[in-house]
N, C-alpha and C positions, 0 to 999 in steps of 0.2 A: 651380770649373769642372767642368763634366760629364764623368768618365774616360771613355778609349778605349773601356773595357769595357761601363761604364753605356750610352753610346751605341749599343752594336754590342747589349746586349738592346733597348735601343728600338727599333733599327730590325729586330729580328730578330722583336718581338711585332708593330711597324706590321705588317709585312709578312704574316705567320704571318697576321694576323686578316683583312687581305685577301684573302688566298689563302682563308680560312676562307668568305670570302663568294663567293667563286668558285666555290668546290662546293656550299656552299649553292644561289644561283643555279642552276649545273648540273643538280643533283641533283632540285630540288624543284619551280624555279617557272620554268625554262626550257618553253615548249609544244613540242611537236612538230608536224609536221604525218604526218596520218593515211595509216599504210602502202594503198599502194593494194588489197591485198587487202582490207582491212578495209573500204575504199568501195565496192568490188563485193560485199562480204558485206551490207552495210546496207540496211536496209528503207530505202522514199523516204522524203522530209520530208513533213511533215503540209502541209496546203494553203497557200498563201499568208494570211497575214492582215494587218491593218494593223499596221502596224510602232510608228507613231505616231500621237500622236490630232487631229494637223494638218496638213496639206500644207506641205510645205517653200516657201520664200519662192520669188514667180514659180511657181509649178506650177500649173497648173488640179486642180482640183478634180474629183475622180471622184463618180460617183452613191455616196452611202452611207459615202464614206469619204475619206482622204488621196489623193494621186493619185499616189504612188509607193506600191504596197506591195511589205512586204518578209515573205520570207518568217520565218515563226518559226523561233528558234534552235532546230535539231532534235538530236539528241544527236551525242556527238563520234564521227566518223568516218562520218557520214551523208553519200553523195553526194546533190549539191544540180543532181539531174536536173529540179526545177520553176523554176529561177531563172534566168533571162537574164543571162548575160555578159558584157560586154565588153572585150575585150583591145584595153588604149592605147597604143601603140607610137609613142612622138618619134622622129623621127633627123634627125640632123645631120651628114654627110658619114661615114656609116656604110658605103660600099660594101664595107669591107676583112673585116667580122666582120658584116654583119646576116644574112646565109643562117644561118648556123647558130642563130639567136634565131628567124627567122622560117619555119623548117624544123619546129621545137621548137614554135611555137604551131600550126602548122595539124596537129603531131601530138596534139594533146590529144584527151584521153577522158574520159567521165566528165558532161558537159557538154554535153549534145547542144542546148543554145540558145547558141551561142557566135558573136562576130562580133569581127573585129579589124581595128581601125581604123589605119593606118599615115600619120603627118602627118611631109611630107618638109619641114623645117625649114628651107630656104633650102640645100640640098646644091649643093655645085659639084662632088662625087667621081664623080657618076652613080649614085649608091644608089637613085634612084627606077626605075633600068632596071634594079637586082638587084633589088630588088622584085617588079617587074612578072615577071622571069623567072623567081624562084623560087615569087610564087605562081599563075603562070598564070590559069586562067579558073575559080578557086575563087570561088563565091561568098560565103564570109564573109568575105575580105577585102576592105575597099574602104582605096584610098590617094588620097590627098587632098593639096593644096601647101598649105602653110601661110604665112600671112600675115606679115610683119614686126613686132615686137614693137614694141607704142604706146611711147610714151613714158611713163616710169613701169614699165615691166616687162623684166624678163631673159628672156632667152630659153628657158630650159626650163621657166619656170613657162607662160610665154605658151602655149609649144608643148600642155603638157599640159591648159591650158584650153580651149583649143581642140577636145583629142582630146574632152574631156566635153563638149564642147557638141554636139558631133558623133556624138555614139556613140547606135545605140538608144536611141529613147523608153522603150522598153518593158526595158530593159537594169536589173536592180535592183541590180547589184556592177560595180565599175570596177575594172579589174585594170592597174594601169601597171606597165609591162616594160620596161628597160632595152635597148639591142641590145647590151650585152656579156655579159648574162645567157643561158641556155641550160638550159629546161626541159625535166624528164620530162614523160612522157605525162601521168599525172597529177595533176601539179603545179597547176594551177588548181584541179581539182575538191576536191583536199585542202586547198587554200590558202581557198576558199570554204567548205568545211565548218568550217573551224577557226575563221575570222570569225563564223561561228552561234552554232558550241558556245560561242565564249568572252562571246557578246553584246556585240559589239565591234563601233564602226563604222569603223575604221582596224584593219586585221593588217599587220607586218611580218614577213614569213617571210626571215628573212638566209639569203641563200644563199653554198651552200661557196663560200669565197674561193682562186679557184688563183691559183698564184705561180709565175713562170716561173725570173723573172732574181733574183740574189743580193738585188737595192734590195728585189724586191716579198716576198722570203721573211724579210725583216728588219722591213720596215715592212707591209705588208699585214694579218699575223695579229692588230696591234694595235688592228685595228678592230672583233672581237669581243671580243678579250680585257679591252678598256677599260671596253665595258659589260656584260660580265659581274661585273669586277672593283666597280666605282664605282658602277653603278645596279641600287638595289634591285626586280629587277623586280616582287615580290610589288605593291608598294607604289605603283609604277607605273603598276598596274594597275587598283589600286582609291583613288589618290589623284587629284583633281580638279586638284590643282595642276600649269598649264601647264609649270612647269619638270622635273617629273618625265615627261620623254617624251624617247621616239629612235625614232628611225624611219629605213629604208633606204630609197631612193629606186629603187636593180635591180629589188626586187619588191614591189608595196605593193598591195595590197586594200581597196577599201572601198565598204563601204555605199551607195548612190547617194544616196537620203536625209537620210543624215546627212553626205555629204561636203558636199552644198547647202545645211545649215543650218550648216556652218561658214566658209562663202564661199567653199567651192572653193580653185581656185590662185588667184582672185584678191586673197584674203585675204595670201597668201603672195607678192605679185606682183614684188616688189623684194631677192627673200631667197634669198641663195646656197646653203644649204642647206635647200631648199622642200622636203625632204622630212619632216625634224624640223621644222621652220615649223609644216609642215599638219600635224603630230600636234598640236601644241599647242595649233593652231586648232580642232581636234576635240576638243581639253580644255573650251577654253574655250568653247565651244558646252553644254558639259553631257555629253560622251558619252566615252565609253571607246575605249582605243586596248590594242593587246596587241602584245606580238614573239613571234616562233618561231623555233626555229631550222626552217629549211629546206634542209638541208646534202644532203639526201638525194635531193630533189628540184630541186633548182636549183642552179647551178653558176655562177660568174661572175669573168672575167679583166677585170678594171678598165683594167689597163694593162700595156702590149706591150713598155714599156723603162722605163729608168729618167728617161728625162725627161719619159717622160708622166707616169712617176708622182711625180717633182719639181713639174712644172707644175699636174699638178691637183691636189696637198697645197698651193700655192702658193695659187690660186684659192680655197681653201675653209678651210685650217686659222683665219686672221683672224678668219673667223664663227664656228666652233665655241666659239672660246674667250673673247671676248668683248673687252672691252677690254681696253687690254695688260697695266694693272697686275695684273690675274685671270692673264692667261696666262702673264705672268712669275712670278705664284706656282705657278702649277698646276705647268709646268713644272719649276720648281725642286721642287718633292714628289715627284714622281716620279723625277725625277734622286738624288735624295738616297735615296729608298727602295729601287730598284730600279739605279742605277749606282753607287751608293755603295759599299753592301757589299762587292761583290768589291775595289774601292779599298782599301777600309780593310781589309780581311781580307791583302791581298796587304802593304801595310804596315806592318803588325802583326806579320806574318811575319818581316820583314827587320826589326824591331825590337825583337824576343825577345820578343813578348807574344802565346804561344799561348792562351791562353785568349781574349785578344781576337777573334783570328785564327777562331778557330774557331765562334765564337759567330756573326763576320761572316759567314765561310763558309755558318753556316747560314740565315743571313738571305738570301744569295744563293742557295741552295739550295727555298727556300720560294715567292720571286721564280719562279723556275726551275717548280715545280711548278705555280705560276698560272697558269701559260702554257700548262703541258700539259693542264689541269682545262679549260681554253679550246680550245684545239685539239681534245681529244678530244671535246667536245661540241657540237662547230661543224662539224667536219668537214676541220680544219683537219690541217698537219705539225707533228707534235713534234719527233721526231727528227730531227736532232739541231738543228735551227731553234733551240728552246727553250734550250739552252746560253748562243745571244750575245744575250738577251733585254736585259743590260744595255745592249749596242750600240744593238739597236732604240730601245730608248726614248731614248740619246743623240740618236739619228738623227733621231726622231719632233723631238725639242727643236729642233735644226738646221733642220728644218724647217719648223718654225712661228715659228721667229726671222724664216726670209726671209719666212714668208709677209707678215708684219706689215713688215716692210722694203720690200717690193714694192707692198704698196699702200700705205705712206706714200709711193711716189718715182711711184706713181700708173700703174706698170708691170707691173700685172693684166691677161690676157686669157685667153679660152677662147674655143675653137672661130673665131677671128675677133672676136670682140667683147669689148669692153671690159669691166672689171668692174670695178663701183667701190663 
């Protein structure tokens, strides 16, 4: 059998070479998106040209060419003052948090062809009278009701197909906004330039994730930290294969283009996480998807207590992880790499085996710096968060245990409607 000891270097190298890839990641092949100084310094993009050498399915046809074009990848940090905008904003009983998401969009700069379309999702809060009141008699906004989702589709994929079908003709980037997110001024025009530079028809720019309450400062930060740690993003980027994709759903950018040669949402139309869906779908189309961090530009408090953020881990962790027997392993590798150590180090301690002990120790210790290599580079809290790191990812496991619990007892819902 495998000593204490043997074991606490295995888990202390797993670990170590994780972390290893976290600052990797960090360091190298995380994007940014571009300081806004740097967009008001930059010469304009070169003129529109055809993006592609066919009109996307259903498009008419322009004289001479595709009948969307887009403009060419102009270099990084180039604001994208020739290219029409569209900001896609769902909500669903949003009255409590949409003024500050919707204060954030009519502040942008940078963009002077910008229009943003607001579809009230079936709201009973009265979010369509915050709406109307915060954005008065602007004309780039127009708010629209949206329709019941068919049969065969969830509601926020519905919602956002909707917004694209609705937005500008002439609109060449879809920019979908969460209303719990909260952008700089500018935030879109850097988020649009960075989709050029990278030659990418999907950008996810993850914005800083704030944590109010103990649940969200425990479980929250593990939602960069997971794909910083686990997914190569060099590789990501430039691999074809659908499984190597993630994508954030608060702030997502893309190509108009190319989001209609990968069927839109309604490619994505039955899928609880339609925002990694639709990168995939934009895999498997033939075209390139990219992350960024956008910690600097956008900001986003997902949930206000701890049972919102029970319920919506509830709602979505099932699909993340696949079927169960996947998730009952995944789970267990993380429990064992990153809750372990401290275990077996504290153990080891009370069983005279410092060397053990210490070894453990530094396995939790390396655990512990992953998290800060995430944090610091997201925009995220280290201190002293990163300490009960072991907790989190208990936590993270408890959580995904109900989720797969709850909808085997068929006891899924959000927002009012069922999830199945």
């Amino acid at each position: 059998m495998m000593s204490s000891l043997t074991a606490a270097l295995v888990l202390a190298g797993l670990v170590g070479t994780l972390t290893g890839h976290t600052a990797l990641n960090a360091a190298c092949w995380l994007r940014r998106l571009p300081d806004p100084a740097a967009l008001r310094r930059a010469p304009a993009p070169r003129a529109p040209v055809p993006a592609h050498p066919t009109a996307a399915p259903g498009e008419p046809a322009a004289p001479g060419g595709p009948a969307v074009p887009a403009t060419a990848p102009p270099r990084p940090g180039t604001a994208p003052d020739r290219e029409s905008v569209a900001v896609l904003l769902p909500l669903r009983d949003e009255a409590d948090r949409v003024t500050p998401c919707l204060r954030a969009l009519l502040a942008q700069r940078g963009v002077p062809d910008l229009e943003i379309v607001v579809l009230d999702d079936g709201s009973t809060d009265g979010t369509a009278e915050v709406v109307r009141a915060v954005a008065g008699d602007d004309p780039r906004v127009r708010l629209v009701t949206g329709a019941p989702p068919p049969p065969g589709w969830l509601g926020k994929p519905y919602a956002c197909h909707q917004l694209a079908e609705l937005a500008n003709p002439d609109a060449t980037v879809l920019v979908f906004v969460d209303a719990d997110t909260v952008l700089a001024p500018h935030a879109v025009a850097a988020a649009v330039a960075t989709l050029r530079a990278a030659s990418a028809t999907l950008l996810s720019p993850y914005p800083r994730i704030v944590a109010g309450s103990a649940g969200e400062r425990l479980v929250q930060p593990l939602l960069q930290w997971l794909w910083l740690t686990f997914l190569p993003l060099r590789a990501m980027e430039r691999s074809p294969r659908p499984s190597l994709a993630a994508a954030g759903g608060q702030f997502l950018v893309l190509d108009r283009a190319g989001y209609r040669r990968a069927g839109g949402h309604a490619a994505v139309r039955d899928r609880i996480l339609e925002d990694i869906a639709l990168a995939r779908a934009v895999k498997r189309a033939g075209s390139r998807i990219a992350l960024a961090d956008g910690s600097t530009l956008a900001e986003c408090r997902m949930y206000r207590s701890w049972r919102d953020l029970r319920d919506g881990y509830a709602k979505s962790l099932w699909a993340a992880f696949g079927p169960p027997p996947a998730a009952t392993a995944v789970v267990l590798l993380l429990l064992l790499l990153y809750a372990g150590p401290p275990v077996l180090a504290v153990g080891a301690a009370f069983a005279g085996a410092p060397g053990t002990a210490l070894v453990a120790a530094a396995a939790y210790l390396l655990g512990v710096a992953g998290r800060l290599i995430s944090a610091r580079a997201t925009g995220g809290r280290g201190w002293p968060d990163a300490w009960a790191h072991p907790l989190s990812v208990t936590l993270l496991g408890w959580l995904t245990l109900r989720s797969y619990h709850l909808r085997r007892r068929g006891r899924l819902s959000w927002r009012g409607r069922p999830v199945r």
